[in-house]
MIZASE-931333 format. One record per residue (C-alpha): residue number from 1; x, y, z. Coordinates in pm, 1 decimal, padded with zeros to 6 digits. Example, Ala and Ser with C-alpha at 12.3 -4.5 7.8 and 13.67 -1.06 7.14 Angstrom:
<drenvo seq="1" x="01230.0" y="-00450.0" z="00780.0"/>
<drenvo seq="2" x="01367.0" y="-00106.0" z="00714.0"/>
! end
This chain:
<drenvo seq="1" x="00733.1" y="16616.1" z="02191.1"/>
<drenvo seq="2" x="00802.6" y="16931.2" z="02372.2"/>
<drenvo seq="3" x="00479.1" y="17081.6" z="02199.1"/>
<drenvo seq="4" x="00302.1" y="16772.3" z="02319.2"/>
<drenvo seq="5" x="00415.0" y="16817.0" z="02698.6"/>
<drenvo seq="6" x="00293.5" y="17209.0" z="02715.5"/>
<drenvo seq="7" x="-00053.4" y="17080.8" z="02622.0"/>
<drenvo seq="8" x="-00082.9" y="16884.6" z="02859.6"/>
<drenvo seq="9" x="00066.9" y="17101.2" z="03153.2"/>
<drenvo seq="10" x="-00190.4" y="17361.9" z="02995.2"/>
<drenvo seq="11" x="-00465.7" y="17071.7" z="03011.3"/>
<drenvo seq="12" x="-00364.3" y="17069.4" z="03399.6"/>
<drenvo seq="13" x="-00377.6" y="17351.4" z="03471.3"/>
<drenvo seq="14" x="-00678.8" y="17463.4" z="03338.2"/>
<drenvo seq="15" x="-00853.3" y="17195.1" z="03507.8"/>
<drenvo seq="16" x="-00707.9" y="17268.4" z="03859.4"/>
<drenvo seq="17" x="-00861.7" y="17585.2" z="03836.2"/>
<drenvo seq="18" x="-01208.3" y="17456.2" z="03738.9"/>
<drenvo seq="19" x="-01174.3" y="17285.9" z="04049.9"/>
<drenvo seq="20" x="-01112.2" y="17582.3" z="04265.5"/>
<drenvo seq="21" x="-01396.6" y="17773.5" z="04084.0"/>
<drenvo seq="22" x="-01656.6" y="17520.7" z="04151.5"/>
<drenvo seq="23" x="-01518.0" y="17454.2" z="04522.4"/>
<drenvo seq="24" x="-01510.8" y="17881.3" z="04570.5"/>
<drenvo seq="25" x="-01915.5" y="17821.1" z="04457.4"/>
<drenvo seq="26" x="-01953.9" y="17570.1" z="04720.5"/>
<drenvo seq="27" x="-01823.9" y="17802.3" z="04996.1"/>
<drenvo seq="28" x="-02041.6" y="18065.9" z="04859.1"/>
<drenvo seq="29" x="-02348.0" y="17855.7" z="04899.0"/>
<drenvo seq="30" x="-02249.7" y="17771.8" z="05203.8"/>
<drenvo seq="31" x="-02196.8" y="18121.2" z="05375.6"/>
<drenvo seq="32" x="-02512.4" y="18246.3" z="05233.2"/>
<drenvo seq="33" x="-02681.4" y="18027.1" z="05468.0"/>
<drenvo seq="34" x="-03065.5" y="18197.0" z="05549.0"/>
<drenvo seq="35" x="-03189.2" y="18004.0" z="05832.1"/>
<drenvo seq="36" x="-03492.7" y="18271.3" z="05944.0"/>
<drenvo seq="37" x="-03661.0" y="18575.3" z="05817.6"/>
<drenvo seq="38" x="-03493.2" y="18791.3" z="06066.7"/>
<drenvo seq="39" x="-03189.8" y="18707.8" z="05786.7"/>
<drenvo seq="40" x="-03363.0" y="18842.9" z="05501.6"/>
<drenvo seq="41" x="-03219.3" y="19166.2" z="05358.0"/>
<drenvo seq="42" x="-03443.2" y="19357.7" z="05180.3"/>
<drenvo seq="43" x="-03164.3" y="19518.0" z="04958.7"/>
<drenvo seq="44" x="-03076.2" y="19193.1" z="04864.5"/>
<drenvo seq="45" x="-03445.6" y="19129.3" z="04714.6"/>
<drenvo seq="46" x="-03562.9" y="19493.5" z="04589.1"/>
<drenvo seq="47" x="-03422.5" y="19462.2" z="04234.3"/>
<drenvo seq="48" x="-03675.7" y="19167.4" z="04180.5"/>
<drenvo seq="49" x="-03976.7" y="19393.0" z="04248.2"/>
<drenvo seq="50" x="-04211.4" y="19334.0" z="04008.1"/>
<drenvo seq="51" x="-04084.7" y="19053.6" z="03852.6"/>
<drenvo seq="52" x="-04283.4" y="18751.8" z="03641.7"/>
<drenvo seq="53" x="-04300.2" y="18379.2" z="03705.9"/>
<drenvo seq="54" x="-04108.3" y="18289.6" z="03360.0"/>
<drenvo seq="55" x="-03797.3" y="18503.5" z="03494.1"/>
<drenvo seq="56" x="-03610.5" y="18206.7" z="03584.9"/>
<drenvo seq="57" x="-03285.0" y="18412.1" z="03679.9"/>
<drenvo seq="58" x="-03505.6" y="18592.4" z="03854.6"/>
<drenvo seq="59" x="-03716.0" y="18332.0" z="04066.3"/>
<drenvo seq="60" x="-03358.9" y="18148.1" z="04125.7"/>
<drenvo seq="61" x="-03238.4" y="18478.5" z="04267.2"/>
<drenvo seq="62" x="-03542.5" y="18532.1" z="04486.0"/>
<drenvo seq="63" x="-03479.7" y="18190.6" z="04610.4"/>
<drenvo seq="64" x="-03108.4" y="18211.6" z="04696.7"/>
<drenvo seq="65" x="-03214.6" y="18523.3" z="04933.5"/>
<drenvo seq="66" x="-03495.3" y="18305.0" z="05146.4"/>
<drenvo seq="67" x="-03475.0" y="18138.4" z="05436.3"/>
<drenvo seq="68" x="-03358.0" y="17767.6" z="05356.6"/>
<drenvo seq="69" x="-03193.2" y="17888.5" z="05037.8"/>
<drenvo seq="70" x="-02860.5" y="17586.6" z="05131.3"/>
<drenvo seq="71" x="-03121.7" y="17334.4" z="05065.8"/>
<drenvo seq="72" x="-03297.3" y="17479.6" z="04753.6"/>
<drenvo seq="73" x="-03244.4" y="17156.1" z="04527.6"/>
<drenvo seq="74" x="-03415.8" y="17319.8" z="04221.3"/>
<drenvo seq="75" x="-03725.0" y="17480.5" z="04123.6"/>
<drenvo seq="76" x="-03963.6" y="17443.2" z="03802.6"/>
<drenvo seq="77" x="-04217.1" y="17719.0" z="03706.4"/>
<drenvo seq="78" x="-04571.2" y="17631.9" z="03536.2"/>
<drenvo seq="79" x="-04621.3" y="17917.5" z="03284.3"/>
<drenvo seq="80" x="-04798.1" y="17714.5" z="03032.4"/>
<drenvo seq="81" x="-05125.9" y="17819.2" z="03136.4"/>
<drenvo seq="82" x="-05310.2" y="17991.0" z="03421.6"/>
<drenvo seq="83" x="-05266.0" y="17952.6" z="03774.8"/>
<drenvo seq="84" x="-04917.9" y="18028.1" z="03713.0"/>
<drenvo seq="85" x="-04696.8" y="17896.2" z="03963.3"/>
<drenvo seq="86" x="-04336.7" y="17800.5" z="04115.1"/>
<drenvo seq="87" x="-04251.7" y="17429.5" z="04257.7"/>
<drenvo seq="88" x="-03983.4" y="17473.4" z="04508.2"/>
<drenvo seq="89" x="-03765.6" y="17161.3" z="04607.3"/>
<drenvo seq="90" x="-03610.3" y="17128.1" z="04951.8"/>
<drenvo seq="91" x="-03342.6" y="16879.6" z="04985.1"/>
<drenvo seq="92" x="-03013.9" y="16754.4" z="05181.9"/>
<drenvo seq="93" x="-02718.4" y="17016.4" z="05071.4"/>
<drenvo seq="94" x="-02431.1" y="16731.6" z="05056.3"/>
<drenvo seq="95" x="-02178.3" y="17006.1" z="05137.5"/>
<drenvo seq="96" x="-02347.8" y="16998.3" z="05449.6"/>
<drenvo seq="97" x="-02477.1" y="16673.1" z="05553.9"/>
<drenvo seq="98" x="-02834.2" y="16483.4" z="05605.0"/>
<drenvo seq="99" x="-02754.6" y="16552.3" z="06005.9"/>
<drenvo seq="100" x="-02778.0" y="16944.0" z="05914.7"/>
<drenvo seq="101" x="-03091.1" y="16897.5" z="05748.7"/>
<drenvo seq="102" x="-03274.1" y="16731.5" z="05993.8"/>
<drenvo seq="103" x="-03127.7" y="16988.1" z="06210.6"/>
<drenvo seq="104" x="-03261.1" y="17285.1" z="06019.7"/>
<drenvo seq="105" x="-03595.6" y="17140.3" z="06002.9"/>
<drenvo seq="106" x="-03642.6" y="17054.1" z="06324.0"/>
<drenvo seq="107" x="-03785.6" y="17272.0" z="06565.4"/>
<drenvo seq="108" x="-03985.2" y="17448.8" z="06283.6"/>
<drenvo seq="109" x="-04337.6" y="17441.2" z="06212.3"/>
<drenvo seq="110" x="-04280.9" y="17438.2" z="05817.3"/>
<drenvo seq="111" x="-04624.3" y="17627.1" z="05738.6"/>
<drenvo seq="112" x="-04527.3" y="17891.1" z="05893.1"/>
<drenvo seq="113" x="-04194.1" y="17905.7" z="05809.0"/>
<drenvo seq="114" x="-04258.2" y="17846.3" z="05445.4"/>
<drenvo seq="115" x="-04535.0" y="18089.6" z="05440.0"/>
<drenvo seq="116" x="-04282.7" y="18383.6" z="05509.2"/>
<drenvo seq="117" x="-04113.9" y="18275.5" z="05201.4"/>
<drenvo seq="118" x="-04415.6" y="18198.1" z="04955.9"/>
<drenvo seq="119" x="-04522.0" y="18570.3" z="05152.4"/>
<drenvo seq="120" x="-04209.3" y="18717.2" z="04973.4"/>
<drenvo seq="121" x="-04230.9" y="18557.0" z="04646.5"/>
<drenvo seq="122" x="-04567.6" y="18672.3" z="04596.6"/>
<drenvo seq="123" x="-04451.9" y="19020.7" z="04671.3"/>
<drenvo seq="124" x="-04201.8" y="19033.0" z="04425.7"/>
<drenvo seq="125" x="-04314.8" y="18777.5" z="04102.5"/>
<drenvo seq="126" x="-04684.2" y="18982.8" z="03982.7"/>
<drenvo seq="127" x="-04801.4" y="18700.9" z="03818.1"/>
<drenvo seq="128" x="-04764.9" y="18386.2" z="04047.3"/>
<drenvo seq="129" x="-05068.0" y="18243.3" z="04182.6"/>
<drenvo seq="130" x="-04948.7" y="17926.5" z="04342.8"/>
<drenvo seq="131" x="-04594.7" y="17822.8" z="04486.1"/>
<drenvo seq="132" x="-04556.3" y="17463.1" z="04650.3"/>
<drenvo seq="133" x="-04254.4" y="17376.2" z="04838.0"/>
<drenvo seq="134" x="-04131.2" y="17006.8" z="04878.1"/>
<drenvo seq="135" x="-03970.4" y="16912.7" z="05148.3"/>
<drenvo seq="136" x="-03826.1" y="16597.2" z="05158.1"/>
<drenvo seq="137" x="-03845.3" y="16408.7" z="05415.9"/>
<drenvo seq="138" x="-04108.8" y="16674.8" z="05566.8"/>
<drenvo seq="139" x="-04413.4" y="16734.8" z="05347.8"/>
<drenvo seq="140" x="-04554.7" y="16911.1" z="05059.2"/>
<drenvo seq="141" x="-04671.7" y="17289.7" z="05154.6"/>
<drenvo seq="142" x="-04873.5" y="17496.7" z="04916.2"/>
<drenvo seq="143" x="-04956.3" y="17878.6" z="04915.0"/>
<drenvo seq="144" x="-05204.9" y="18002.0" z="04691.6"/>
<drenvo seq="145" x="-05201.2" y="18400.3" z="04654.0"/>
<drenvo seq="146" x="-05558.0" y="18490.9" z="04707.7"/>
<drenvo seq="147" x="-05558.0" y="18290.7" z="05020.8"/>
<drenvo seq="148" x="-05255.2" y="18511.7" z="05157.6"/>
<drenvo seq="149" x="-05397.8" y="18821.8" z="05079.2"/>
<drenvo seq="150" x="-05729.8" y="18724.0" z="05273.6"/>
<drenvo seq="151" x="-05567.7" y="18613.6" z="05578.1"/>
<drenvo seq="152" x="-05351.0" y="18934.6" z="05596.3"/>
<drenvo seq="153" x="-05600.5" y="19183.8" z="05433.7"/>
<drenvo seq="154" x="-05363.5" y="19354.2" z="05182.6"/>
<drenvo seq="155" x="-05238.2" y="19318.7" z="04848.8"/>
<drenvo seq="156" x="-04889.7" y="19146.6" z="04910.2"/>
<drenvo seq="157" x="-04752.8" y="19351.6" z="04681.5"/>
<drenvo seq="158" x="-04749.2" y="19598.4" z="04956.3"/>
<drenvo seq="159" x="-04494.8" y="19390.4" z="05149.4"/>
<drenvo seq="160" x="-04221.8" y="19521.9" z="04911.5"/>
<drenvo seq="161" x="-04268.6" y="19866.1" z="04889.8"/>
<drenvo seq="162" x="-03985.0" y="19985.0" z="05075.2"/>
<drenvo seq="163" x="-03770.7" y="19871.4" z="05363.5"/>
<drenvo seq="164" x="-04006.5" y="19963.6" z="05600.2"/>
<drenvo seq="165" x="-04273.5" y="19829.8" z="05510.6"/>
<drenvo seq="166" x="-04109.3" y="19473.3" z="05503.6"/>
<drenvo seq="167" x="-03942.6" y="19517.5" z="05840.3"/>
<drenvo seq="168" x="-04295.8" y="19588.2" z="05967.8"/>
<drenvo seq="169" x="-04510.6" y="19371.4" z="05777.2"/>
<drenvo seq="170" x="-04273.7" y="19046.4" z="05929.0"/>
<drenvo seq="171" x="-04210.1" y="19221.7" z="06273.6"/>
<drenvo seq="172" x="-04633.1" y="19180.2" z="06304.6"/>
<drenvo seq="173" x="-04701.5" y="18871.8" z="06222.0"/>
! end
């Protein structure tokens, strides 16, 4: 009986602190909170210089570090065959509430804003061609890389060479 009894204290108490883990995560999520490009830290993004688009860890890391990131509700990657690309999926973060989300996406103009962040991903993943974000609630937005690099007249590898050049490459446009 005794033996029986320190199980399931053990059982307990092993599952109280799952729940603190995964409630420390939410927190986590929650204070990483990128609302604008102004938020980005390069640091934070170098070590995924050069990356590919079937690095999930990778791409998921990328993602966490972009504006929007408490909204990120999953991403696939299309690597079975050329154009390569990311699907991005914006949704309500319950931690924080539908009223938050409408908040956040209010008062943007979503191209734009999304741009930035396709901007970055193509900078750092060397094979993507095309990322799509979907927004719910908002719209479907997609970015192809050939397109970017016309409008801005560089290779967007470039954006990522150094601090610098990332400060000024989003302080210009």
């Amino acid at each position: 009986m005794k033996n029986k009894s320190k199980i399931i204290i053990l059982i307990i108490i092993i599952f109280i602190i799952g729940l603190i883990g995964c409630k420390n995560k939410t927190d986590t999520i929650i204070q990483k909170k990128v609302e604008n490009i102004s938020q980005v830290k390069f640091s934070d993004l170098q070590k995924y210089k050069n990356s590919y688009v079937g690095d999930n860890s990778a791409v998921g890391n990328i993602l966490y570090n972009l504006p929007g990131n408490m909204y990120d509700n999953g991403f696939s990657l299309k690597t079975d065959k050329q154009p390569y690309g990311i699907v991005v999926n914006y949704n309500v973060n319950t931690s924080l509430g539908k009223e938050d989300y409408n908040n956040f996406w209010n008062g943007k103009e979503p191209k734009e804003f999304l741009q930035d962040n396709a901007l970055i991903l193509f900078s750092l993943i060397k094979n993507v061609d095309i990322i799509s974000f979907n927004v719910d609630n908002v719209g479907i937005y997609e970015y192809n890389r050939k397109d970017l690099e016309i409008k801005f007249g560089k290779d967007l590898k470039s954006i990522v060479e150094d601090e610098s050049s990332f400060k000024e490459f989003f302080k210009a446009h």
